[in-house]
C-alpha positions as CSV (number, residue, x, y, z in Angstrom):
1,X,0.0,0.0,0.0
2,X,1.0,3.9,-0.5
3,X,1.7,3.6,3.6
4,X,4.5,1.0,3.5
5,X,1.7,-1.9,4.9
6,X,1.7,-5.4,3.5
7,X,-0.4,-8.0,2.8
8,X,0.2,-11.3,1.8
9,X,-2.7,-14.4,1.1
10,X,-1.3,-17.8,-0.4
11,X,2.3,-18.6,-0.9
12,X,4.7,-16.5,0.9
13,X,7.8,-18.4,-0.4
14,X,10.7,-18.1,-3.4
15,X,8.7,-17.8,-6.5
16,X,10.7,-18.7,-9.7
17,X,11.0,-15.5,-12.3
18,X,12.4,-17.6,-15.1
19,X,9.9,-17.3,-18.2
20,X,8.8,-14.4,-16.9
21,X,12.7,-12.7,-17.3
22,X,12.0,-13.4,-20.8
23,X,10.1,-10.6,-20.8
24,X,12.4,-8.2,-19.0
25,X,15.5,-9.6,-21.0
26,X,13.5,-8.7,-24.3
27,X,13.2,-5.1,-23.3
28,X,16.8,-4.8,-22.1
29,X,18.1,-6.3,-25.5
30,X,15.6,-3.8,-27.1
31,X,17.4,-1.1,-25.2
32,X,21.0,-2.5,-25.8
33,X,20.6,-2.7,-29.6
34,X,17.5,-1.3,-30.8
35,X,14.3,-2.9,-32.1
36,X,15.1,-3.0,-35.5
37,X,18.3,-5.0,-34.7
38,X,16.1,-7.3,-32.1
39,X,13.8,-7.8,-35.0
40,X,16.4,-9.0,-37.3
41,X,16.2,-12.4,-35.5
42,X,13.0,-12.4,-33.3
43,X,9.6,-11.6,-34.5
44,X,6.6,-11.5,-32.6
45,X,4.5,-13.6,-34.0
46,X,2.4,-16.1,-32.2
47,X,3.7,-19.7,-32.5
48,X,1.2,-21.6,-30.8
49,X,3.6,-23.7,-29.8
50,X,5.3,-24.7,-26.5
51,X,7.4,-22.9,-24.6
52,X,10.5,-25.1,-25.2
53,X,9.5,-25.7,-28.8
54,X,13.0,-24.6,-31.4
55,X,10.9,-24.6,-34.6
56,X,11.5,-21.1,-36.6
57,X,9.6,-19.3,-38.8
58,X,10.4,-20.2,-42.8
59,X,13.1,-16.6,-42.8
60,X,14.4,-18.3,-39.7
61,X,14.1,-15.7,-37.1
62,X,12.2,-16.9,-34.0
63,X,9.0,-16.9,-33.9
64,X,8.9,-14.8,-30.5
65,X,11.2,-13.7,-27.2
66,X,8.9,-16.5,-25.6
67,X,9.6,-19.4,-27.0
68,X,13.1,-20.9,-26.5
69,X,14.8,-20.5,-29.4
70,X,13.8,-16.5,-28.9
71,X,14.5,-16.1,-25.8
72,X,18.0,-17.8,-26.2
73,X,18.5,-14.8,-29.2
74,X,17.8,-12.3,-27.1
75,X,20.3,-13.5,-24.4
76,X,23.0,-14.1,-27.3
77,X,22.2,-10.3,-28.0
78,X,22.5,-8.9,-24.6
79,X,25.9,-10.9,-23.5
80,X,27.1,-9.3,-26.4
81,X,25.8,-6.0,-25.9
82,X,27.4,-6.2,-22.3
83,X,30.3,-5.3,-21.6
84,X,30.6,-7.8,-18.7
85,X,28.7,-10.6,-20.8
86,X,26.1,-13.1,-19.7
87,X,26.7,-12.2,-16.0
88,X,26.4,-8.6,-16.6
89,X,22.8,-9.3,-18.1
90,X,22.0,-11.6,-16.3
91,X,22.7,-9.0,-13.2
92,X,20.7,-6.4,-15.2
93,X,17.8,-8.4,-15.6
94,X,17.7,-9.1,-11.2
95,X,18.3,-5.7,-11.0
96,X,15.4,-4.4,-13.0
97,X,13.3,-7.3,-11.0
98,X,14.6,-5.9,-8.0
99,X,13.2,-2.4,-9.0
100,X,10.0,-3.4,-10.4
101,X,9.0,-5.3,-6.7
102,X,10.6,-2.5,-4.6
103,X,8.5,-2.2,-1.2
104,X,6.9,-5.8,-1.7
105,X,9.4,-6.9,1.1
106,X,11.1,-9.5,-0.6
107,X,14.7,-10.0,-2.0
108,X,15.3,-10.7,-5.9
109,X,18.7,-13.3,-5.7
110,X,19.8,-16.0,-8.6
111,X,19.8,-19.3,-8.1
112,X,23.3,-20.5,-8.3
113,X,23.2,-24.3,-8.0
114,X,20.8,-26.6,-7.1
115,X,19.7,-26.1,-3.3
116,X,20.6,-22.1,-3.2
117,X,18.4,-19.6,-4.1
């Protein structure tokens, strides 16, 4: 609330941000090297298809940042529009969590290995 309080119902514990970093890694690559150059190998076209699915579309750009074949573009675009790499984006993209859920009392951290989080 706008006073600081909080309110919680449900599950109170670690909640997994994976698919849904696809969506904050898409903007950060669109910020990194523009649309058009984002667009040059992932469309946004609905695939209908899983979310684990490689198929591309027949110019063989991605069918979207969703699926995994887009989502793994976007990540190849963002290590190299780091300079740190992968870590640095990957530390961009908790970071941008970790802004977007300020005051909602929790802690955005990366999984390291099986058993952290």
């Amino acid at each position: 609330s706008v006073d600081g309080r909080a309110h919680s119902v449900g599950y109170n514990g670690y909640l997994s941000l994976m698919s849904q970093s696809k969506v904050v890694a898409y903007i950060l690559a669109i910020q990194a090297v523009g649309v058009s150059r984002v667009q040059q190998y992932v469309s946004t076209e609905p695939s209908g298809r899983s979310f684990g699915d490689f198929t591309t579309l027949n110019d063989k750009r991605a069918f979207n940042p969703y699926v995994s074949t887009g989502a793994e573009l976007v990540w190849s675009l963002l290590d190299a529009a780091t300079e740190g790499g992968y870590r640095e984006a990957v530390e961009l993209n908790r970071l941008t969590w970790a802004r977007m859920s300020a005051g909602a009392g929790g802690e955005v951290r990366l999984k390291t290995s099986t058993g952290d989080a």
